[in-house]
DOGUKE-167972 format. One record per residue (C-alpha): residue number from 1; z, y negated, x negated. Coordinates in Angstrom, 3 decimals, always signed. Example, Ala and Ser with C-alpha at 12.3 -4.5 7.8 and 13.67 -1.06 7.14 Angstrom:
# residues 2
1_+7.800_+4.500_-12.300
2_+7.140_+1.060_-13.670
This chain:
# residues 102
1_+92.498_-110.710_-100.198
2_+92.411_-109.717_-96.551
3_+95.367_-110.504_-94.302
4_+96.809_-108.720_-91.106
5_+98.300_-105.534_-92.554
6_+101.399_-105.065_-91.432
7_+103.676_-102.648_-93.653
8_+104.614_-99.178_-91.694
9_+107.496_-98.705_-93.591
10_+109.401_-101.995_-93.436
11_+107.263_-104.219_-90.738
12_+106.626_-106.808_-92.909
13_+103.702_-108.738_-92.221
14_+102.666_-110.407_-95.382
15_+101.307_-107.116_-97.183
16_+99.318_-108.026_-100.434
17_+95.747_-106.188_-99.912
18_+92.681_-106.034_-101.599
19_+89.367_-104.261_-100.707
20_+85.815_-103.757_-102.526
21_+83.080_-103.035_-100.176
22_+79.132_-102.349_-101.077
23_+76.172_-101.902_-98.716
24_+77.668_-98.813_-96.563
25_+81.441_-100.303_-96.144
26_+84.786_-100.242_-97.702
27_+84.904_-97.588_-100.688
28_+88.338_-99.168_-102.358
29_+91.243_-100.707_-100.719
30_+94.622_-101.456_-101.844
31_+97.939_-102.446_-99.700
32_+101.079_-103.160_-101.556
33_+104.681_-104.536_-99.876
34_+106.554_-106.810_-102.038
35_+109.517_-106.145_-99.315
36_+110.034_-102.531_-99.585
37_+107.533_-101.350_-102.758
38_+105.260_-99.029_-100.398
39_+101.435_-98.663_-101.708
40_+98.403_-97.337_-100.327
41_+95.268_-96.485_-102.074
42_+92.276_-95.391_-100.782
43_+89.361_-95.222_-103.441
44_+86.033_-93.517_-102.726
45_+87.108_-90.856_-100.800
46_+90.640_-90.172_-102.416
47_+93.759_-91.560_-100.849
48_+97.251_-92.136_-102.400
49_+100.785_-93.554_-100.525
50_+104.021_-94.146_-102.327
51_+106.758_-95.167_-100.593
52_+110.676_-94.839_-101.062
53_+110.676_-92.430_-103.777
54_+107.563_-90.319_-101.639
55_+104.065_-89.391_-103.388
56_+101.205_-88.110_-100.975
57_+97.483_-87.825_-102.450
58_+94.728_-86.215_-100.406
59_+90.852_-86.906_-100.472
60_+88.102_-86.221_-97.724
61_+88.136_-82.345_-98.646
62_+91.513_-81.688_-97.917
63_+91.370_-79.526_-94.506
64_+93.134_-77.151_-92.668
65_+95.901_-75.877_-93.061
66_+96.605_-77.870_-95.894
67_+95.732_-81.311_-94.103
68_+97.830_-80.471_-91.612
69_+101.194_-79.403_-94.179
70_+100.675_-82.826_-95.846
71_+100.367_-85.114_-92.854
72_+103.667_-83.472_-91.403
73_+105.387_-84.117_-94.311
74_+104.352_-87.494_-94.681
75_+104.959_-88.510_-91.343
76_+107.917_-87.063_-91.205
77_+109.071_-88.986_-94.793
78_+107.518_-92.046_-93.678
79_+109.755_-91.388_-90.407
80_+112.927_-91.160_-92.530
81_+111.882_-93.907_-94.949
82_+111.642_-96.403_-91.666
83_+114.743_-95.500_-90.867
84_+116.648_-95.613_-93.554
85_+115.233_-98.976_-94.215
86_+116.217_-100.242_-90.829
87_+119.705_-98.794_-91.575
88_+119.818_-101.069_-94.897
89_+119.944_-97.815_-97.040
90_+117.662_-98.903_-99.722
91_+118.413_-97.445_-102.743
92_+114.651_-95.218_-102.908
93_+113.073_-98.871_-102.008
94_+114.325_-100.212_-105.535
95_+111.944_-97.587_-107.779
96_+108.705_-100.496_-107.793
97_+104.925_-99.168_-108.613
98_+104.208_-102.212_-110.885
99_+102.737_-99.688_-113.419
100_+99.896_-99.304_-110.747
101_+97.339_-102.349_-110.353
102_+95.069_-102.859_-107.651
């Protein structure tokens, strides 16, 4: 467990996070917010967030045009999703990822 992730959806500062390194760095890491159910996997060279009802994958070949679609949209759902939880409307925060294990 590594600590000092801070949740971009909610702010919370206790995120649950575990990472597998080898010889040339990081090549798995999971977050996961107990407050507000957002997860982020990132898995040799693939990356997957959830968060309030929200599903983004991309990996390291994703470019272009493409990589530039996706990161709008998720910005711009991550944008509502803050807030919306700052507003207390959490009704997309209840649907937890508990099927998915780090």
């Amino acid at each position: 467990m590594y600590e000092g992730y801070t949740c971009p959806i909610c702010g919370y500062d206790d995120v649950d996070s575990v990472a597998y390194r080898d010889e040339r760095g990081i090549v798995e890491e999971y977050l996961r917010c107990s407050q507000c159910n957002y997860y982020y996997e990132y898995a040799y060279g693939h990356y997957v967030e959830y968060f309030a009802g929200h599903e983004f994958a991309w990996s390291y070949m994703t470019k272009g045009n493409e990589w530039v679609n996706l990161m709008r949209k998720m910005k711009r759902a991550q944008f509502m999703a803050r807030r919306n939880w700052r507003k207390g409307l959490r009704d997309k925060f209840k649907v937890a990822y508990d099927d998915v294990e780090p």
